[in-house]
Every structure is written in C-alpha cells, then in structure tokens.
DOFIMAR-997423 format. One record per residue: residue in three letters; x, y, z of N, C-alpha, C in turn. Coordinates in steps of 0.1 Angstrom, whole numbers, padded with zeros to 4 digits, always signed. Each point is the difference from the previous one (the first is absolute). Layout:
<atoms>
alaXYZXYZXYZ
...
</atoms>
This chain:
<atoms>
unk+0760+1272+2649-0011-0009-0005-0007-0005+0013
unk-0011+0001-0003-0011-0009+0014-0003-0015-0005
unk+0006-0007+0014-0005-0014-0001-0017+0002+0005
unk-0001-0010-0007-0014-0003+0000+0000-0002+0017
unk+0003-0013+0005-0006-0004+0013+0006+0008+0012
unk+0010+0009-0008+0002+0007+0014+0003+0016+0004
unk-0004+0005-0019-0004+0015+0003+0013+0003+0001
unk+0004+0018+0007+0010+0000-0002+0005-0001+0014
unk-0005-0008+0008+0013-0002+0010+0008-0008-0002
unk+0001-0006-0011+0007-0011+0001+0006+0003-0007
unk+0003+0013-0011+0009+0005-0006+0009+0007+0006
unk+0002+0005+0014+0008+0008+0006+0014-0009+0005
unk+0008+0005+0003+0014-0004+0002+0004+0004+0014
unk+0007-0004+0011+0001-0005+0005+0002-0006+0011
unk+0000+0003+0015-0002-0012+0008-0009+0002+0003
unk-0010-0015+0006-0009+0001+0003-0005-0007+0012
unk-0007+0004+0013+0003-0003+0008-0011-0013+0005
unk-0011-0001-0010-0010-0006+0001+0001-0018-0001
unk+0012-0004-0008+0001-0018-0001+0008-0003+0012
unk+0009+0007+0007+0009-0003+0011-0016+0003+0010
unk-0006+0006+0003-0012+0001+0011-0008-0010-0006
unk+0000-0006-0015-0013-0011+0000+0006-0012+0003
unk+0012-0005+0003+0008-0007+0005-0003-0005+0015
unk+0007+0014+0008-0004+0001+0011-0011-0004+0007
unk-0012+0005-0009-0012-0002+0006-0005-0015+0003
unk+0000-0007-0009+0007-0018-0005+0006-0002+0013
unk+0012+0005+0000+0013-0004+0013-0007+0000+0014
unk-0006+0007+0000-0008+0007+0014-0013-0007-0001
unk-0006-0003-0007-0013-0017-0002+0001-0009+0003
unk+0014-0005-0007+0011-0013+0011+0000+0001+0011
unk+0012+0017+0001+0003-0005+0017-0012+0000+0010
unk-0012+0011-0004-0012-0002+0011-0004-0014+0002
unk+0002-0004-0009-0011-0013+0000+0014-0010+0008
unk+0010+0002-0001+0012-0013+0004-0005+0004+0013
unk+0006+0013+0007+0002+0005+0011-0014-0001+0012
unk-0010+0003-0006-0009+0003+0008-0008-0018+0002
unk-0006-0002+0009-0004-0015+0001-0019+0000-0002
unk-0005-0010-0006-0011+0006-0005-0009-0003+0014
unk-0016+0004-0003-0008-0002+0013-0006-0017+0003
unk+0002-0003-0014-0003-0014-0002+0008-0010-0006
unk+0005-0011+0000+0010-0012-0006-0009-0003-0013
unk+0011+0005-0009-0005-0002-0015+0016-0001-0007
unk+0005-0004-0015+0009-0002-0005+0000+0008-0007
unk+0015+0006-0002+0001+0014+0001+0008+0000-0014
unk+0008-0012-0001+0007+0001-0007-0001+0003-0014
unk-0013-0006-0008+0002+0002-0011-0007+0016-0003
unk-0007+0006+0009+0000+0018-0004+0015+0003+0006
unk+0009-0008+0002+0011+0012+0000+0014-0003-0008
unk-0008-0015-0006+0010-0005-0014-0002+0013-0011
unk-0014+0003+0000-0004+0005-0010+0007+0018+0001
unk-0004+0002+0011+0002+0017+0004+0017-0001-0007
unk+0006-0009+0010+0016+0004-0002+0004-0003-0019
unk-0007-0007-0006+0002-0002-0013-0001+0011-0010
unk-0013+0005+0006-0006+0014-0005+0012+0013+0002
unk+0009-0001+0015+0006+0010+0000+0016-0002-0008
unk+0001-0018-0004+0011-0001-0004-0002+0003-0020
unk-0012-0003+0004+0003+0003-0018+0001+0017-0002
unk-0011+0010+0004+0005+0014+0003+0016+0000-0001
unk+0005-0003+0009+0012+0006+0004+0013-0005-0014
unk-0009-0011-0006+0010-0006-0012-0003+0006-0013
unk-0013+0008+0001-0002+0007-0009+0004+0015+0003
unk+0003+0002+0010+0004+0012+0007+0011+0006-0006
unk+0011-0013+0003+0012-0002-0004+0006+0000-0019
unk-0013-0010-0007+0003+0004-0013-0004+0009-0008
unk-0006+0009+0008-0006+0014-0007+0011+0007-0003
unk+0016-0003+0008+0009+0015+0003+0004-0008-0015
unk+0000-0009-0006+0008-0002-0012-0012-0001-0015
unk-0015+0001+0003-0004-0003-0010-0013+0014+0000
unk+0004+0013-0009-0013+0008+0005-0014-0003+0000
unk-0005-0008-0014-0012-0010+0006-0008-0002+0009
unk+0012-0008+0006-0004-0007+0015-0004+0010+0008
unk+0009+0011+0004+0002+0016+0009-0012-0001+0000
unk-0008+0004-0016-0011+0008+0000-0011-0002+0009
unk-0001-0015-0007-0011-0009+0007+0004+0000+0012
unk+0009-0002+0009+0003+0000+0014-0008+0012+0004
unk+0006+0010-0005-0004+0016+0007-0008-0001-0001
unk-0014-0005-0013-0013+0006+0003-0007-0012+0011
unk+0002-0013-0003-0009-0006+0012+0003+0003+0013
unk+0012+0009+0004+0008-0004+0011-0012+0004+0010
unk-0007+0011+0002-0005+0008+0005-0014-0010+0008
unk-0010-0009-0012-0007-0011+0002+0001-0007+0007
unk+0015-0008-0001+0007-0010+0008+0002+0004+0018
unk+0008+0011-0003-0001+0008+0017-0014-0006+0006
unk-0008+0010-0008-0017-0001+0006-0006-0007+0007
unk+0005-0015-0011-0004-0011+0001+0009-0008+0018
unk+0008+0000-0001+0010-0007+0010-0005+0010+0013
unk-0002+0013-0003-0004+0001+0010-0012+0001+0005
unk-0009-0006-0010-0012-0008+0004-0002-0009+0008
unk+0012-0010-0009-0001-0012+0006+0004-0004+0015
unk+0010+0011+0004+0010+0004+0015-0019-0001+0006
unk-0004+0011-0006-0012+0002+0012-0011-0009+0003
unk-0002+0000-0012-0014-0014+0000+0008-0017+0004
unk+0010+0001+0005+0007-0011+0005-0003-0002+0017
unk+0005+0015+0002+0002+0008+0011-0015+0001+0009
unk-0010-0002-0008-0013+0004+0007-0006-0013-0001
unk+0002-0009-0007-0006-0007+0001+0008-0015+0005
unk+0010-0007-0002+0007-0012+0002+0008+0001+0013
unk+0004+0014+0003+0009+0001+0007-0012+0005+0014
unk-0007+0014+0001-0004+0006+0009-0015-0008+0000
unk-0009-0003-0010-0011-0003-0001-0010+0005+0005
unk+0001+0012-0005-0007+0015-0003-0012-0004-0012
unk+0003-0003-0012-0010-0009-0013-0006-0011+0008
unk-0012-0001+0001-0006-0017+0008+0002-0009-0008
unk-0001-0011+0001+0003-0016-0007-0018-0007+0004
unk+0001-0001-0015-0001-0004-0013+0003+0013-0009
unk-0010+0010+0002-0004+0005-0011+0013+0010-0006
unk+0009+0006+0010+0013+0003-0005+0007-0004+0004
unk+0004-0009-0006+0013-0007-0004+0010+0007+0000
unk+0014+0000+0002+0012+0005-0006+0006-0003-0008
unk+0016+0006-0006+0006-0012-0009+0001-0012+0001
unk+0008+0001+0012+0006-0017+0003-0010-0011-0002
unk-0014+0008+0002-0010-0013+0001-0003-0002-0013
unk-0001+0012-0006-0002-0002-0015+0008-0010-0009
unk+0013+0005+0000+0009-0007-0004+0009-0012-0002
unk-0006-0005+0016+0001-0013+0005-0013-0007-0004
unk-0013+0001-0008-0010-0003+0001+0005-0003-0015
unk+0005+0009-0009-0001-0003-0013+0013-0014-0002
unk+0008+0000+0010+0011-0008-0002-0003-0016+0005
unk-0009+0000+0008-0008-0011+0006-0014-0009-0010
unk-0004+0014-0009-0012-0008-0009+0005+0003-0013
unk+0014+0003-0002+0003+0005-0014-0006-0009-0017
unk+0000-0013+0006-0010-0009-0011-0011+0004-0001
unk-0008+0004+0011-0011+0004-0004-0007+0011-0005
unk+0014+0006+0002-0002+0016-0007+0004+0002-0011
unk+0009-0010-0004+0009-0002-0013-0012-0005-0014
unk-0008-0009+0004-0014-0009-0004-0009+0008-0002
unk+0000+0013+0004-0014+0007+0004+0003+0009-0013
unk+0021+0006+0005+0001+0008-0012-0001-0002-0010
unk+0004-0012-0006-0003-0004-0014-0013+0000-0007
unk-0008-0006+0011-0011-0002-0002-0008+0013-0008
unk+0005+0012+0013-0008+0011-0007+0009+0008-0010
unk+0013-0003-0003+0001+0003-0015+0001-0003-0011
unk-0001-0013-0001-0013-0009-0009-0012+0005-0007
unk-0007+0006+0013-0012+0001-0002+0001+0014-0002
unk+0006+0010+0002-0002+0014-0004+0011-0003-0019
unk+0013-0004+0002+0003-0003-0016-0011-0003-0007
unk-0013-0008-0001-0010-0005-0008-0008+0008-0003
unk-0007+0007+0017-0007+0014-0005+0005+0012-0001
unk+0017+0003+0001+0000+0014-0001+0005+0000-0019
unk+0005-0013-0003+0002+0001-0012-0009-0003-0010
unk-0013-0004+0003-0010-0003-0008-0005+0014-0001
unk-0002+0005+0017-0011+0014-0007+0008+0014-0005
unk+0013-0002+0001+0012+0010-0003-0003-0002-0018
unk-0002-0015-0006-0003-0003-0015-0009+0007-0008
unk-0014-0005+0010-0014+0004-0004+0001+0013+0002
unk+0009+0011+0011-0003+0013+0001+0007+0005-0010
unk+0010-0001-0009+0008+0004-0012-0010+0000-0013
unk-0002-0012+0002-0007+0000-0011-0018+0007+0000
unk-0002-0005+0009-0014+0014+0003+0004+0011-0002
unk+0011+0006+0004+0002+0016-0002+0004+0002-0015
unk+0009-0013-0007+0000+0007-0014-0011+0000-0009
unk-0007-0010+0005-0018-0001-0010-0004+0014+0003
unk-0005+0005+0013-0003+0011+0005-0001+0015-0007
unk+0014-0002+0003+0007+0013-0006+0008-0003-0015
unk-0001-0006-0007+0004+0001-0013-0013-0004-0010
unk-0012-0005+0003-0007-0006-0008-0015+0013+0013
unk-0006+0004-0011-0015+0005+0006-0013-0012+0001
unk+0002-0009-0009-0007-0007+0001-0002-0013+0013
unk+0011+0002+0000+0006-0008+0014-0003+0010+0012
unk+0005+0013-0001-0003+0005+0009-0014+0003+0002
unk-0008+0000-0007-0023+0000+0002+0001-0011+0008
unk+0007-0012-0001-0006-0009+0005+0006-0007+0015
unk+0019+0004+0001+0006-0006+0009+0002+0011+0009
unk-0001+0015-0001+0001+0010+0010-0013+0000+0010
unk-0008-0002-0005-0011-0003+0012+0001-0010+0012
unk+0003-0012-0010+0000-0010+0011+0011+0004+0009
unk+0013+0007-0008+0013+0003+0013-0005+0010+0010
unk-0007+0012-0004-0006+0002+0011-0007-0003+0014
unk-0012-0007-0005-0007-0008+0008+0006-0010+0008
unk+0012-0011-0008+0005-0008+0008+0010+0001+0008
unk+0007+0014-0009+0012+0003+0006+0002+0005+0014
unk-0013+0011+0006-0001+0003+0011-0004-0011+0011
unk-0004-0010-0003-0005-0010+0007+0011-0006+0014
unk+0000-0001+0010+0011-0006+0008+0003-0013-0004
unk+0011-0007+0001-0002-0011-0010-0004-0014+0014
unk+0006+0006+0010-0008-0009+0010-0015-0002+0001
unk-0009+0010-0004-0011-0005-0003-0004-0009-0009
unk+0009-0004-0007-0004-0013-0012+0007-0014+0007
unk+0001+0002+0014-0001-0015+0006-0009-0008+0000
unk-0013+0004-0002-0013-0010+0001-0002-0005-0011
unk+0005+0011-0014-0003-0009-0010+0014-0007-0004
unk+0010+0005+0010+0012-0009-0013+0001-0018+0008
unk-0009+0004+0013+0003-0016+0008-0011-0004-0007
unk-0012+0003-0003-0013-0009-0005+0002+0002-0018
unk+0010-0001-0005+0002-0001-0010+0012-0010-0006
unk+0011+0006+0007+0013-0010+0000-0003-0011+0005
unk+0008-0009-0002+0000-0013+0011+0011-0002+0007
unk+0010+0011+0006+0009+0000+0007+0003+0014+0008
unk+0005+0002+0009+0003+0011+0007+0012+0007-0006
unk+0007-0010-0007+0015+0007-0009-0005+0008-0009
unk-0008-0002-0007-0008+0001-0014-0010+0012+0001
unk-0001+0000+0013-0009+0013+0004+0010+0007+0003
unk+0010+0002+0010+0011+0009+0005+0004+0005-0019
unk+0006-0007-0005+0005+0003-0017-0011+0010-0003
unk-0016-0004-0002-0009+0011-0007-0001+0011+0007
unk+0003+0002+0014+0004+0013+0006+0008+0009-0004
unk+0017-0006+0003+0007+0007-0001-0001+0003-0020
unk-0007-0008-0005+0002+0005-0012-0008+0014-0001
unk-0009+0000+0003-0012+0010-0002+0008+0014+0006
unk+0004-0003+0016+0003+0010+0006+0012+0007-0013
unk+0010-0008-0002+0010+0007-0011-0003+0003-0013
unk-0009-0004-0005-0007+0002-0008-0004+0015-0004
unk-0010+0005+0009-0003+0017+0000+0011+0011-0003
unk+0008-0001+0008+0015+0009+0001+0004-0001-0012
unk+0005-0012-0005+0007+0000-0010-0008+0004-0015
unk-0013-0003+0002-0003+0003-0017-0005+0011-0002
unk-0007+0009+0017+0002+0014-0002+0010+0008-0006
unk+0012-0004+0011+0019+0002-0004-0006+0001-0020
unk+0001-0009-0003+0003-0005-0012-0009+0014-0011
unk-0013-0002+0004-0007+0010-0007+0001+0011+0001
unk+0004+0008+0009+0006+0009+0000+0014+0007-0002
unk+0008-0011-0003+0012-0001-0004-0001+0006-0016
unk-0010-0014-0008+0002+0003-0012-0011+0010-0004
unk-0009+0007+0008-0005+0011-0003+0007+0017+0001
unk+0010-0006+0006+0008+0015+0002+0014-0002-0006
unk+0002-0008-0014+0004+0000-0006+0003+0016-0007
unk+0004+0005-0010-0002+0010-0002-0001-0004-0020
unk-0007+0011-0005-0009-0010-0010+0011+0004-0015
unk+0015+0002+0001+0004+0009-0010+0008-0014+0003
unk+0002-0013+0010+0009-0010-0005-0006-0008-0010
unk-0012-0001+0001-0008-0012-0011-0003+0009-0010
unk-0001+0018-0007+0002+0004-0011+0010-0003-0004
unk+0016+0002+0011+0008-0001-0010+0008-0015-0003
unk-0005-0009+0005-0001-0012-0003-0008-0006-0009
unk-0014+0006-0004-0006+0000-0013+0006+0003-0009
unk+0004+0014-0003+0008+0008-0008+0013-0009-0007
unk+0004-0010+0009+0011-0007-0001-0004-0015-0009
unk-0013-0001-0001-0007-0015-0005+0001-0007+0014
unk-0001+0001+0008-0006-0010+0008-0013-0002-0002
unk-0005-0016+0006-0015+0002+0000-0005-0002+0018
unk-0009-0001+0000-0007+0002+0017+0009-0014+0006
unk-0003-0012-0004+0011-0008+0004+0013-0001+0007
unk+0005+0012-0014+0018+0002+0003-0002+0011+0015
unk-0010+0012+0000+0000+0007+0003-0004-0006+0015
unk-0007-0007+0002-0005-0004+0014+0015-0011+0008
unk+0003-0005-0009+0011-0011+0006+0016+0012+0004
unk-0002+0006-0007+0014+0009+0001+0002+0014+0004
unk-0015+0002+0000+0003+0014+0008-0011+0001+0009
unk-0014-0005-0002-0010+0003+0014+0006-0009+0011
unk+0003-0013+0001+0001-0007+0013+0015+0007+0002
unk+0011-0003-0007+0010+0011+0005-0001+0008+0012
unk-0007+0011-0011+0000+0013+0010-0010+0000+0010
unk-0005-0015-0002-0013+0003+0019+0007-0009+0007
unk+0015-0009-0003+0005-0006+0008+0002+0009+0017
unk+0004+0012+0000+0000+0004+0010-0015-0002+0008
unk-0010+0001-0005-0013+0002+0006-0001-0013+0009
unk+0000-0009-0011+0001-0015+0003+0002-0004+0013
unk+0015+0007+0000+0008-0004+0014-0004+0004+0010
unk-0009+0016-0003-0004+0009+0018-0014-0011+0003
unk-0005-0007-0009-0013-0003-0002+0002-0016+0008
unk+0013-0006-0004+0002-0011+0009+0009+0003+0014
unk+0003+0010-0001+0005+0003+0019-0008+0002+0006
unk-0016+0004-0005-0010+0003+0009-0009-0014+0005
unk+0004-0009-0009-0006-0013-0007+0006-0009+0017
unk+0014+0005-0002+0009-0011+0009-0003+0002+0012
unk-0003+0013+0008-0009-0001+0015-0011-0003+0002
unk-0006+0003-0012-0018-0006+0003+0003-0012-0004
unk+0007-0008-0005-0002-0016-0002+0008-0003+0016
unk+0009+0006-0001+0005-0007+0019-0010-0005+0005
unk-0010+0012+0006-0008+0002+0007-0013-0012-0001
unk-0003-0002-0013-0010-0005-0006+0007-0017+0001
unk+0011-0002-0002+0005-0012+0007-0001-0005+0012
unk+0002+0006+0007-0001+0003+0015-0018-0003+0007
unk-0005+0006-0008-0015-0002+0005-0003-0016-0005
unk+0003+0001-0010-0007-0012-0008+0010-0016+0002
unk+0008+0001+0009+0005-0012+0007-0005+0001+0014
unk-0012+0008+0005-0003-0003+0012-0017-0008+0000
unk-0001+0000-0014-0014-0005-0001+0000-0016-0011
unk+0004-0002+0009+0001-0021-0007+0010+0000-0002
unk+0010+0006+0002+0016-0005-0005+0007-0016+0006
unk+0007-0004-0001+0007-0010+0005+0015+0006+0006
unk+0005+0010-0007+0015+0003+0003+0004+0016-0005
unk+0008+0001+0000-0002+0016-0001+0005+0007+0012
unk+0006+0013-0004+0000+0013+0012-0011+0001+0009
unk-0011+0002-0009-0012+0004+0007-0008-0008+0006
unk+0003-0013-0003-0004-0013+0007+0008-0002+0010
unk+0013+0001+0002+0011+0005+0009-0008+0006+0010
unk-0002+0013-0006-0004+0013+0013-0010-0005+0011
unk-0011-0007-0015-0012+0001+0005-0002-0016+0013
unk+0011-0004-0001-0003-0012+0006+0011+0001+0016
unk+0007+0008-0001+0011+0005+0009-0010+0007+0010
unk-0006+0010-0006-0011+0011+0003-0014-0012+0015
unk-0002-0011-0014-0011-0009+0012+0010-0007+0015
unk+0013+0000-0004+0003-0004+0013+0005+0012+0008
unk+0003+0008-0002+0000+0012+0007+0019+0001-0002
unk+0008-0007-0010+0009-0003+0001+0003+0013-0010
unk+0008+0015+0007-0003+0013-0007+0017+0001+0000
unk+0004-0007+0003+0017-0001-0003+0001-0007-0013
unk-0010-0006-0004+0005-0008-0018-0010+0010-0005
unk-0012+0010+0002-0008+0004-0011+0012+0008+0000
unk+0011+0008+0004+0012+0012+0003+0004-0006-0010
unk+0010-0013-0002+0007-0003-0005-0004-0006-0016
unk-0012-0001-0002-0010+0000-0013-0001+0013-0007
unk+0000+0012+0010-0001+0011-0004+0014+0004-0006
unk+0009-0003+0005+0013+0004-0003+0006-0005-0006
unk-0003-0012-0007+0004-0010-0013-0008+0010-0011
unk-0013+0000+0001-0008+0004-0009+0007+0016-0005
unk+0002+0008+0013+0010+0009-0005+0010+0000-0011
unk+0007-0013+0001+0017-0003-0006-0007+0000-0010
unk-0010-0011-0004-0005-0008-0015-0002+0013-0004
unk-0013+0009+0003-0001+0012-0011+0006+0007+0001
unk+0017+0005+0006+0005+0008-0002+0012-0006-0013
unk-0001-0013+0000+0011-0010-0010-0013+0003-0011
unk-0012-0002+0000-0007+0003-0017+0000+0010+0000
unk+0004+0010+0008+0001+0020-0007+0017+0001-0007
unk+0005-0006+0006+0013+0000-0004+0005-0006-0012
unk-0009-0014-0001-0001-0007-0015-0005+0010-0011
unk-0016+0007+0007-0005+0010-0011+0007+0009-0008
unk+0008+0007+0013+0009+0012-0004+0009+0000-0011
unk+0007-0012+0004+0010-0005-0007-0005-0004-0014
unk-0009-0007-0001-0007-0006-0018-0006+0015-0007
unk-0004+0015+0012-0004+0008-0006+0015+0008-0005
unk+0006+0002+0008+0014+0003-0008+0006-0004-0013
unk+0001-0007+0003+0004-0013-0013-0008+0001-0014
unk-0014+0001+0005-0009+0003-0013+0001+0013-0004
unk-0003+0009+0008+0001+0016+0002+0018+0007-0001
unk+0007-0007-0005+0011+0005+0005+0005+0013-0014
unk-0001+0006-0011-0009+0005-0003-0005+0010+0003
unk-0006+0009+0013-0007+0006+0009+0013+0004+0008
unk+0013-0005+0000+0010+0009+0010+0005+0013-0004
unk+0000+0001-0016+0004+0013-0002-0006+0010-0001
unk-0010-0005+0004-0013+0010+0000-0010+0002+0019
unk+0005-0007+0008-0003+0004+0011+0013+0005+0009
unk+0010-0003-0006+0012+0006+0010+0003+0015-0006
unk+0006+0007+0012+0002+0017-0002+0013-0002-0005
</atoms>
C-alpha cells in the first residue's frame, strides 16, 4: 500500500542511512558554529540552543522509530530534507557569521537572525496574531461567500446568467488593486485588509465549487430522483457531498493567495502585522528582523497547511479507500 505523504519510499524495509546523516548534519552545525569563532561579537547562544535542540529531538525520534513503525516511516521520509537543511545551515553560517563572505546588513546569517527573533520576540509575537486575526476574518469570510457562489452557480442557471459573469470579471482582478477602493470606502485599514483577503479567496473557491458540482456525473441525481428525493434532499446530500473534494483544492489555492494578499495589505496603513513588521524593519535597513518576519511567516503558513490538511482528512476521510493502491 502507498502512503500518501511519502510514496513508496517509505514503504520499503530496511536500514536507512539517511536519519543517522540528518542528525549528523545538525551535529556538525553545532560543532561549526561552537568551534570556529565568528568575524564579529554577536550572541551566539540562542542559534545554538536552537540547532542542538533540533538535533536532540531527531535523534529522540531516531531512537523511537526502532520500536514504533509509524514513526520509522516518517523518519525515513523527511530524513533526506533534514540532511539538506543542516547542511545548509553548516554553510550559510560558515559564509556569513563566521568568514563574512555574505555582507551585513543585507545578508544576514542565522545567528543574527535568530538572535534577532529572540531579542524582539513580543513584537513578532503582536504582529503574529495580529495577522491571523486578520486573515481568519478574510480567509473565512471569502472561503463562505466562495461556497456559496459556486453552489448558486453551478446548481441553479438562473443564478448562474447572473453570478458567473460577475466571477469572471472580478475574479481575474488582482485583489491588491482594490486598495484605493477598499481604503476610500472602509473606515479602517483592518476592514480593508478583511475585504482583500476575502475577495482574493473568494475566486478559487467558488470556481473549485462550480466545477465541482458541474462534474458531478448526472446518473446520481436520477437515481436519487428515482428514489423520491426532491432537489432539496438531492442538493444537501449528494451535490455539496460529492464537490466536497473540489471545495478543498479550491481553498488550498485560496490559502497562498490570501498569505500573500495579507502580506501586501499590512504594508499599506497597517498598525501591526507581519507585513508592517517587514515593511518597517525594511525602512531602517534592519534586514536581520525583515529574515526573521520572513521565517515566522514561513512557520504560521506552514501550521494553516497543516491545520487544512488535517480538517480535509477528517472531512474527506471517505476518499482513503479510494485513493490508496
């Protein structure tokens, strides 16, 4: 059987030489960074709290793989990533903090990075909230309005004469270009950032949706007629159902372009925010916190893909006996 996330390498059995080398790689990130003395006096400590943590949890998960196959799997398949990564970090350590080969400001290394986030962490902590606040409001508003646009759409013609035009028209639109009207209309910068990200997620999903329930196939609602259903029973139980899948590809596409659309729309009147973060880090030339804004922002959307995944599972679960070999 093929796991999903990891194909069939992660079905094969057994040693593997790749979590003992993503370890190492970790191990040898440390020791460069302990061993070697940097070109400039900076605190070092907390990128090497963090490295050695990194290689201790590896090595604990290393360890409980030999008793839980689970764990193995997942070991084996990131292991290869992890390497990559460590030995990234060996080098971009290496070129920039230690030899200072990268110039200062504009490339930064870890240590500065990471000492930067540990030094303003309230204010990165304030900024985070801030912006998912403000993307929860719009990504779940226009995630609403794009569901239900797509089932008007595609289940009703009448709806579709009148609401498929305008999705065209508005849908292609960038949604950053509706800054002039959403500031001279709203009376807040929040309130505008919200009408963005709604709009932006908006498109994806109600397309997702209409096409979902247009490629329906037309022998479930005969034989759901045949059975006394009426359009009612038939829309609540079997059209959104079976475009549940749609739904979902329609809000993964939803979830990058709303990042993004967050991101712009806290650099134009915001008070707080990532992108007020960047953009204000950016005016002092201080490019060791826009690093460390960027690499928070990393975590947050990679924790809402993970949330997504997980709620699409859960809904879709369902769908396993039918996508695994």
């Amino acid at each position: 059987m093929r796991h999903e996330t990891g194909g069939d390498v992660r079905g094969k059995k057994g040693f593997s030489p790749w979590p003992p080398l993503a370890i190492l790689a970790f191990a040898f990130a440390l020791g460069g960074n302990i061993l070697i003395p940097p070109v400039r006096a900076i605190n070092e400590t907390p990128y090497r709290t963090l490295v050695g943590f990194i290689a201790l949890y590896m090595a604990g998960r290393y360890g409980l793989s030999f008793f839980r196959p689970g764990v193995k799997a997942a070991v084996e398949f990131k292991a290869r990533f992890f390497a990559a990564v460590g030995i990234a970090l060996l080098a971009w350590d290496m070129l920039s903090t230690k030899a200072g080969i990268f110039p200062l400001p504009f490339f930064p290394g870890p240590v500065q990075i990471v000492e930067v986030a540990r030094a303003d962490w309230r204010e990165l902590l304030r900024s985070t909230l801030y912006s998912l606040r403000l993307f929860a409001y719009g990504f779940a508003s226009g995630t609403v309005l794009g569901v239900v646009t797509g089932i008007l759409i595609g289940w009703s013609r009448q709806w579709n004469y009148w609401l498929f035009p305008v999705l065209k028209v508005c849908g292609i639109v960038p949604a950053v270009a509706w800054i002039p009207f959403g500031m001279a209309v709203f009376p807040s910068s929040f309130i505008t950032g919200v009408f963005m990200i709604a709009i932006c997620s908006w498109f994806p999903v109600a397309l997702a949706t209409t096409n979902g329930i247009a490629s329906i196939q037309i022998s479930y609602f005969e034989a759901a007629r045949t059975l006394g259903a009426d359009d009612r029973f038939i829309l609540r139980h079997v059209a959104i159902p079976a475009t549940a899948p749609s739904i979902f590809t329609g809000v993964s596409a939803a979830t990058g372009l709303s990042f993004c659309t967050l991101i712009v729309s806290e650099m134009v009147g915001a008070e707080a925010g990532l992108g007020w973060y960047i953009n204000w880090a950016k005016g002092w030339s201080a490019y060791s916190k826009v690093y460390a804004a960027i690499a928070v922002m990393a975590l947050v959307f990679s924790a809402v893909l993970a949330l997504l995944n997980f709620v699409r599972g859960k809904v879709l679960a369902w769908q396993s006996g039918l996508t695994n070999e």
